[in-house]
C-alpha positions in Angstrom: 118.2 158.1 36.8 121.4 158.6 35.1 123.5 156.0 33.8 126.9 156.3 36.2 123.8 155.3 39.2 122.6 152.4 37.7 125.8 151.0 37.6 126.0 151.8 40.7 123.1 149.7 41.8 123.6 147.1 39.2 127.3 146.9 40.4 125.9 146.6 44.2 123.6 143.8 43.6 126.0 142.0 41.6 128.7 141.9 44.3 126.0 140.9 46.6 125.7 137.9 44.4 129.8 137.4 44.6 129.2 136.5 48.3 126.9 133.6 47.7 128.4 132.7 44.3 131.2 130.2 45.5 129.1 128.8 47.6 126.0 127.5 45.5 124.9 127.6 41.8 122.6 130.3 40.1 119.5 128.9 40.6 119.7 128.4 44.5 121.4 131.9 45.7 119.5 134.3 43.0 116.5 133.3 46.1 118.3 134.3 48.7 119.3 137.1 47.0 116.3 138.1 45.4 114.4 138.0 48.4 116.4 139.5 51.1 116.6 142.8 48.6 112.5 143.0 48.8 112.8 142.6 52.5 115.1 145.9 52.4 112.7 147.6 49.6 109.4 146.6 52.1 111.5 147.9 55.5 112.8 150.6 53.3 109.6 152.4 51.7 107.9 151.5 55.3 110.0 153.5 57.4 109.8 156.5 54.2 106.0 156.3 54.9 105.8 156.2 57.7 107.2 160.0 58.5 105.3 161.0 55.8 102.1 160.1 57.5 104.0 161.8 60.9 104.4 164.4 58.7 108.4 164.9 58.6 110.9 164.5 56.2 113.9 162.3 57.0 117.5 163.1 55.6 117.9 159.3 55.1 116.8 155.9 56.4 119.0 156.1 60.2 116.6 159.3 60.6 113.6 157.7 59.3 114.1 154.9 61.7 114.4 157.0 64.8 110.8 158.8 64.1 109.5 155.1 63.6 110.8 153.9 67.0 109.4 157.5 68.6 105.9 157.4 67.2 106.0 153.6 67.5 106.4 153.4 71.1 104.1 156.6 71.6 100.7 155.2 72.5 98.7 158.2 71.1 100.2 156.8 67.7 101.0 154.2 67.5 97.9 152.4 66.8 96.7 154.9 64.1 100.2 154.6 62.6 100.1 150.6 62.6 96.2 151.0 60.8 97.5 153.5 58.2 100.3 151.9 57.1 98.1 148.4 57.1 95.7 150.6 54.7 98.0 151.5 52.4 100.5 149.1 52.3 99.3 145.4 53.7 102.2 145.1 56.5 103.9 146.1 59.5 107.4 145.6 60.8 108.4 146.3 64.0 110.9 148.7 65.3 113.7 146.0 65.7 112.9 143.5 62.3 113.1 146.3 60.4 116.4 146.3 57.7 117.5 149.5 59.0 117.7 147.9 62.6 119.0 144.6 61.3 121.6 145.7 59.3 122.6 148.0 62.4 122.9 144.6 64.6 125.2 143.2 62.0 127.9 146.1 62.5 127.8 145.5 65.7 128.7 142.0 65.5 125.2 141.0 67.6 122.7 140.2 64.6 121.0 136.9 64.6 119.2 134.9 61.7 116.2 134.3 63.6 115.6 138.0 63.8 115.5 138.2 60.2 113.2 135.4 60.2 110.6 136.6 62.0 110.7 139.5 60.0 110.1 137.6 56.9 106.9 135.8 58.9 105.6 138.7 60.0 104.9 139.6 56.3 104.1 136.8 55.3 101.4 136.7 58.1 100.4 140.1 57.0 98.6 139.8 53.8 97.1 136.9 51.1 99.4 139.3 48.7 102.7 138.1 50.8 101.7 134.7 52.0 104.5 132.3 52.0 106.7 134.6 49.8 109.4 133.9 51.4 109.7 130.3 51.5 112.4 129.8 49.1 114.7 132.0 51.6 116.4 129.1 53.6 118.5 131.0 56.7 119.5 127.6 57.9 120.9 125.8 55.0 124.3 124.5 55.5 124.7 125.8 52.1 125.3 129.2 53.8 128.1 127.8 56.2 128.6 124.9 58.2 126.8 126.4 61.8 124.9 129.2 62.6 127.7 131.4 63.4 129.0 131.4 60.2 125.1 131.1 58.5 124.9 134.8 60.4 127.7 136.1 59.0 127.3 135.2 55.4 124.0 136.5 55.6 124.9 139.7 57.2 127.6 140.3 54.5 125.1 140.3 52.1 123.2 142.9 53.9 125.7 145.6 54.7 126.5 145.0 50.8 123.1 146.0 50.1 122.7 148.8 52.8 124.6 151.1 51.1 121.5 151.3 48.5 119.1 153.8 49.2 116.5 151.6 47.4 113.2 153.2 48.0 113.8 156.1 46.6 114.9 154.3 43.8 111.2 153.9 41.9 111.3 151.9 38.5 115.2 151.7 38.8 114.8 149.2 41.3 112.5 147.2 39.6 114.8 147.2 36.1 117.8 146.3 38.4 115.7 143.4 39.5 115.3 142.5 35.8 119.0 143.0 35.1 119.3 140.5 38.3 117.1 138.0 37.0 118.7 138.2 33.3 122.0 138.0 35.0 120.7 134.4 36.9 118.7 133.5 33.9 122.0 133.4 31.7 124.3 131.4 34.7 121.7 129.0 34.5 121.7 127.7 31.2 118.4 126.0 30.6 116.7 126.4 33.8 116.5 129.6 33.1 113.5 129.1 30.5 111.6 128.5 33.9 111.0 132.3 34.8 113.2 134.6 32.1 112.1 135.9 28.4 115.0 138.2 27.3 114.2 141.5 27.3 114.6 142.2 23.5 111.9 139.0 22.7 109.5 140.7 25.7 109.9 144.5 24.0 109.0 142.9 20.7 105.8 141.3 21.5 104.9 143.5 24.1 104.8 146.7 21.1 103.3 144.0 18.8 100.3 143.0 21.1 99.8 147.3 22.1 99.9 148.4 18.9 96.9 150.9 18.7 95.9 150.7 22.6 98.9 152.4 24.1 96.6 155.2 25.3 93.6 152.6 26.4 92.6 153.2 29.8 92.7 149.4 31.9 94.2 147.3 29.5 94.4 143.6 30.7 97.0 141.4 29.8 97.0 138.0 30.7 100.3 135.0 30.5 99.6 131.8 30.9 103.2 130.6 31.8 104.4 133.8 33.5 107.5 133.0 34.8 108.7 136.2 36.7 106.2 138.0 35.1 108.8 140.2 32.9 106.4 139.5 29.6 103.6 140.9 31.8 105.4 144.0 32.9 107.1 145.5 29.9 103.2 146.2 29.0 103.6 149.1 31.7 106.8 150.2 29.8 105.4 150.8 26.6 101.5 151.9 27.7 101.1 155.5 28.5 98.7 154.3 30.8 101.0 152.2 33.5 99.1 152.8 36.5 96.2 151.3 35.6 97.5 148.3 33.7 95.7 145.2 34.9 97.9 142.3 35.3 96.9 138.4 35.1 99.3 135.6 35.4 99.8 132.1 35.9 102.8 130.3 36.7 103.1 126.5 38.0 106.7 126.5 39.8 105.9 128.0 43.4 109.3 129.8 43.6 109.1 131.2 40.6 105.7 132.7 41.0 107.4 134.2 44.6 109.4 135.6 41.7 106.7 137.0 39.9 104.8 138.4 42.8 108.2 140.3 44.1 108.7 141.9 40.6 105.5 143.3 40.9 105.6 145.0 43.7 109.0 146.3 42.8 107.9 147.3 39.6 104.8 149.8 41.8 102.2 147.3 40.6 99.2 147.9 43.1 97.6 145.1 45.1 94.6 145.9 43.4 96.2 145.7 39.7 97.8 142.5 40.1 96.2 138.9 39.9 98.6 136.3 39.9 97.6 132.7 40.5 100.4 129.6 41.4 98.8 126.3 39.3 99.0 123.9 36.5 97.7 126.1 33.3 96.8 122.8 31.2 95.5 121.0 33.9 92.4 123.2 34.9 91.3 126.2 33.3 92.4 129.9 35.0 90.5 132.4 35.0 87.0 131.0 35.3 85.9 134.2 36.9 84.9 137.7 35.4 87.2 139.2 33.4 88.5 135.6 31.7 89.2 137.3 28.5 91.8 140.2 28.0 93.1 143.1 25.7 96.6 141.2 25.3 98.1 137.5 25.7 101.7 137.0 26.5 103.4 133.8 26.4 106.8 131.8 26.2 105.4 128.6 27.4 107.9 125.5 28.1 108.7 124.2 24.6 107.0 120.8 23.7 106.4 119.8 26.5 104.5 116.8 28.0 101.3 116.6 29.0 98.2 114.6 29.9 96.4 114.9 26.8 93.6 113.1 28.6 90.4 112.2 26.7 88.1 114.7 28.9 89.9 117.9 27.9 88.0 117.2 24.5 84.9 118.5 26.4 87.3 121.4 27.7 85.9 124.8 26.5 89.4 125.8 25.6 89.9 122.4 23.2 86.8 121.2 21.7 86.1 123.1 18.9 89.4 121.9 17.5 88.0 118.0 18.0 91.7 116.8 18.5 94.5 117.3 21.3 98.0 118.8 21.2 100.0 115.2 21.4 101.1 114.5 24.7 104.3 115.0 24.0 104.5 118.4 23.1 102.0 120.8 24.5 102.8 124.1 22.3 99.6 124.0 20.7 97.3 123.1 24.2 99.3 126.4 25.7 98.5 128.3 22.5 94.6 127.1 22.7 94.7 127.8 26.3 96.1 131.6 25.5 93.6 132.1 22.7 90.4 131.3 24.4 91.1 134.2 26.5 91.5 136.7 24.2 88.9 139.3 24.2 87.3 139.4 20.2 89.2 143.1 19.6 92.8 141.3 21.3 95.7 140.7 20.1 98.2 137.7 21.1 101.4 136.7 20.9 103.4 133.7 21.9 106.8 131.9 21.1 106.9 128.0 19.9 109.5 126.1 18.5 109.1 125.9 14.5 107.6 122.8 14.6 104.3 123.9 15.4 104.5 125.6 11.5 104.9 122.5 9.6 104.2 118.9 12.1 101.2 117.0 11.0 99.1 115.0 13.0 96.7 116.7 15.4 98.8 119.6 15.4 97.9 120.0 11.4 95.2 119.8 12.4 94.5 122.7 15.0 96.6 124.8 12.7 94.2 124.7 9.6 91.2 125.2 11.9 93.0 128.5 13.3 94.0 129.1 9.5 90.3 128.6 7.8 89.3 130.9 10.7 91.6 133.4 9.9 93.1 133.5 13.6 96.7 133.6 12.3 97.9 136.9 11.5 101.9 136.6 11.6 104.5 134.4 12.3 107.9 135.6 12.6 111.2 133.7 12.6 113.3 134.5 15.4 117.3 134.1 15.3 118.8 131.0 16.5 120.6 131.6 20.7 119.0 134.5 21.7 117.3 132.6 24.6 119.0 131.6 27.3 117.6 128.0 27.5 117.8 126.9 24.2 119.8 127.8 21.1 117.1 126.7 18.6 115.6 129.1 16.4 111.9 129.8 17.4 109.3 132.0 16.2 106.7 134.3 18.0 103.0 133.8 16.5 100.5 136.3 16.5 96.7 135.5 16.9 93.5 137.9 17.0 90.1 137.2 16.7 88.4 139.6 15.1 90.0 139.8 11.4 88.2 140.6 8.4 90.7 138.5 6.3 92.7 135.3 6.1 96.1 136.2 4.9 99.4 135.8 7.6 102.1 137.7 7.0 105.6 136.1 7.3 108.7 137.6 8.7 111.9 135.7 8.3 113.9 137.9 11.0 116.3 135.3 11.0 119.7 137.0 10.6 118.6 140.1 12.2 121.0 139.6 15.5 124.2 141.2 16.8 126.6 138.3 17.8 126.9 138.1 21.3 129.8 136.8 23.8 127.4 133.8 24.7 124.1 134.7 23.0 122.8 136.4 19.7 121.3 140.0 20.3 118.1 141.3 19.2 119.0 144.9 19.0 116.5 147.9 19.1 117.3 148.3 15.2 116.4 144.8 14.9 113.6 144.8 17.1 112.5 148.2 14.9 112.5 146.4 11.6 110.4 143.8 12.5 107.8 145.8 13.9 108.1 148.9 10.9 107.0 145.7 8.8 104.5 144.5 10.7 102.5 147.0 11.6 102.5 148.1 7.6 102.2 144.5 6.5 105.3 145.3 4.1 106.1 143.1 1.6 110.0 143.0 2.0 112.2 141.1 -0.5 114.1 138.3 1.1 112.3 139.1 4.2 108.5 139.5 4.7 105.6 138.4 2.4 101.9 138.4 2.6 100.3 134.9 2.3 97.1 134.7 1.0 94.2 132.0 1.9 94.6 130.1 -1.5 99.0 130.2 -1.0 98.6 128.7 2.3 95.7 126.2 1.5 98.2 124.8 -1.9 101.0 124.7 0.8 98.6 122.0 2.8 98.2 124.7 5.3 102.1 124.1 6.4 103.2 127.6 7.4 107.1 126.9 7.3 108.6 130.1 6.6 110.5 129.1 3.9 108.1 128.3 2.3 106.6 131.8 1.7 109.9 134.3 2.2 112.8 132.8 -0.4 116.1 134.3 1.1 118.1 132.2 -1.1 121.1 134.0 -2.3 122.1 133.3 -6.1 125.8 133.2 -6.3 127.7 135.7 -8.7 128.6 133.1 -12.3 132.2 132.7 -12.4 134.8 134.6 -15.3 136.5 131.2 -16.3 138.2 133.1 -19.1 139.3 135.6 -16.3 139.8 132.8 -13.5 141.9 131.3 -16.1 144.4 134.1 -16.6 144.7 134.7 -13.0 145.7 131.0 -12.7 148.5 131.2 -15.3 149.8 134.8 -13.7 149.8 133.4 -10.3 151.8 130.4 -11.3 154.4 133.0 -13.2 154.8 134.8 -9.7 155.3 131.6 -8.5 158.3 131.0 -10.2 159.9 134.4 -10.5 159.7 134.2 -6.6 161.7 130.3 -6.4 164.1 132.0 -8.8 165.1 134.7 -6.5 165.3 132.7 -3.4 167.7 130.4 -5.3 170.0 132.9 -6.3 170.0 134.7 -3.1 170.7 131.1 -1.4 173.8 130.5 -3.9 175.0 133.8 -2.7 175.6 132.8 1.0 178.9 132.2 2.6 178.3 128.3 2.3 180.6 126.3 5.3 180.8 122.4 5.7 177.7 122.4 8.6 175.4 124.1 6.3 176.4 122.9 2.4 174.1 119.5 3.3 171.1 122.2 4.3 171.6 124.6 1.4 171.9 121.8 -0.9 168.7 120.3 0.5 166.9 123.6 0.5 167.9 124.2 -3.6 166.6 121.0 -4.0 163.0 121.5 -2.9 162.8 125.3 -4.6 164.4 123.7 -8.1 161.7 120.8 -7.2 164.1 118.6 -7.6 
């Protein structure tokens, strides 16, 4: 797709956004939003198919609509039509709930909310993959105007806005404009944002670090914990030249944020039968429990310390109690990074991102971390640059974990300073992004930037693994030419003077009258220093 169209789209869904933007903050219209776009994209790649199984070809969607209605009120069709479509894609919409109709009821100054409505049941209805998917979409909040009439007409602005997209011919374009969406709601929402958004610069980063030798495997399986909208999860089928048969797991507490996750996927072309997302509490009972439970990759940007139960039982937990303490209860980074390790297949890779804290705090958390260290789980930990999240401007740092390692050295990155300042954030740019990796799939030993710690470094530093520690970027400033300084001091001051000099005689040169003698007097005065 060329760049002058996704504008175009980027610039469509946007404005969309200006229609709701006055009238509630980020975090309530990017639902509304959000969701009424995957209605279109479902009505949209229905109608498409659906003349592809009636074998015709449609110039657009107003065409595609009229060889629905036809076969759909056709008896001799219609029910194969209905059981084809269920096959392949999980739902239905009738004639008149599709977009396409809808939209055309809004030009005509006759649509209704509640038509809308039932079109959102009916796929909801339609599948476990699109139960209650739409529950976040509320048609009737007062938010949207003060009575129905005007509740239909904000809502039907947003739709002709959005029916001038062709979006189902759109493919992956759609889903990255989605992403754009998401990054655009993440950023106007300061720190809820670190609910469902990694920036896509952190996700490309771990994504290549974690599918570094497997980009040509055959049903790799990645797994995150805290998946927000799933955008860790699906930069895998980005950089894999295997996308269609990527296996996605994720876990993600908030309900509308896993709605989130679930919508991305299918606008992203993730099969039903590739996708495995799960909406519960990842600390607070163990997910997956059922074959597969361990997986080629782990993702993660987990909620930074935060609380958690900590209860005595979990010691018994199979993900916990080989470590024979707890993450504190008030910061969970290392229960989410036990959680993620456990399952990790042996020949894995993971990689998560934690506050700095987790490198150096004592406590039980010193403790996990030499038990991963002594096992040799750590493999790198790389600094991070300070704002380049959209919830936090703290520096963080992604850790990566394997389990089967024939050695016990980590190598640390200090990527630190490697940002492009930014309006609002810092920028991890691909050269950035391509440094990082260059030395970390070589295991380079880069001055003032990357060193390999050894088993006995890290065991003398009392297993602490603050960066610092290991990569010195201490700058030594130049020694200062006080002969040279000197001279410059005393030729300065003779400018000085050679300057007050001529200013005096060019002020004794003026026409001089009785309102300005008291000023040029004054004025001599001070460059005489008198």
């Amino acid at each position: 797709m060329s760049e002058k169209r996704a504008s175009t789209i980027y610039q469509v869904l946007w404005n969309s956004a200006d229609i709701l933007r006055s009238k509630m903050d980020a975090t309530e219209y990017k639902n509304y939003l959000l969701g009424i776009i995957f209605y279109k994209y479902l009505s949209d790649t229905m109608l498409y198919h659906a003349a592809e199984l009636l074998e015709e070809e449609p110039a657009d969607l107003k065409e595609a609509q009229k060889i629905y209605i036809e076969a759909y009120n056709d008896p001799e069709t219609r029910e194969d039509l209905i059981d084809a479509l269920m096959f392949d894609f999980y739902y239905t919409l009738e004639p008149q709930l599709t977009f396409t109709a809808l939209v055309g009821e809004v030009h005509k100054g006759n649509f209704q909310l509640e038509d809308l409505a039932q079109g959102f049941r009916n796929i909801e209805q339609s599948s476990e993959l699109y139960e209650n998917l739409f529950e976040d979409v509320d048609l009737y909040s007062r938010k949207l105007g003060s009575g129905i009439q005007k509740q239909n007409q904000t809502i039907g602005e947003i739709m002709k806005e959005l029916d001038t997209l062709d979006i189902a011919h759109e493919g992956d374009a759609l889903g990255d404009a989605y992403e754009y969406l998401i990054g655009q709601f993440a950023s106007a929402s300061g720190k809820k944002a670190g609910e469902f958004y990694t920036p896509q610069p952190v996700s490309r980063l771990m994504t290549q670090i974690v599918l570094q030798g497997k980009e040509d495997k055959k049903g790799f399986s990645v797994y995150d914990p805290t998946m927000g909208s799933g955008s860790l999860l699906l930069n895998v089928k980005k950089f894999t030249n295997e996308p269609g048969t990527v296996n996605f797991f994720g876990q993600e507490l908030n309900t509308s944020t896993y709605n989130l996750a679930r919508m991305n996927m299918v606008l992203h072309n993730v099969s039903a039968a590739n996708q495995h997302l799960h909406n519960a509490d990842t600390l607070d009972a163990d997910w997956p429990t059922e074959e597969p439970t361990n997986f080629d990759a782990v993702l993660m940007n987990p909620p930074y310390s935060a609380k958690w139960s900590a209860d005595k039982g979990f010691l018994d937990d199979s993900r916990f109690f080989m470590y024979g303490v707890l993450a504190p209860k008030s910061k969970a980074d290392f229960a989410f990074l036990l959680h993620g390790y456990y399952h990790l297949k042996d020949s894995g890779v993971m990689a998560i991102v934690l506050p700095h804290g987790v490198l150096f705090r004592g406590g039980a958390e010193g403790k996990i971390r030499k038990e991963l260290l002594e096992n040799g789980s750590i493999d790198a930990v790389i600094g991070l640059p300070a704002n380049i999240f959209y919830n936090t401007s703290i520096p963080t740092t992604i850790i990566v974990l394997k389990k089967d390692r024939n050695n016990e050295d980590v190598l640390f990155i200090d990527a630190s300073n490697e940002f492009t300042k930014g309006k609002n954030q810092n920028v991890l740019e691909d050269k950035h992004i391509d440094k990082i990796l260059e030395t970390y799939k070589k295991r380079e030993v880069v001055d003032k930037f990357s060193h390999a710690a050894n088993y006995d470094e890290i065991e003398e530093n009392d297993f602490n693994l603050n960066i610092p520690r290991y990569v010195d970027t201490f700058e030594e400033e130049e020694p200062v030419d006080l002969s040279a300084l000197s001279k410059e001091i005393v030729d300065l001051d003779k400018e000085i003077k050679k300057s007050e000099a001529e200013i005096s005689s060019m002020i004794d040169e003026l026409a001089v009258t009785d309102e300005s003698k008291e000023f040029i007097e004054a004025a001599k005065a001070v460059f005489n220093h008198e």
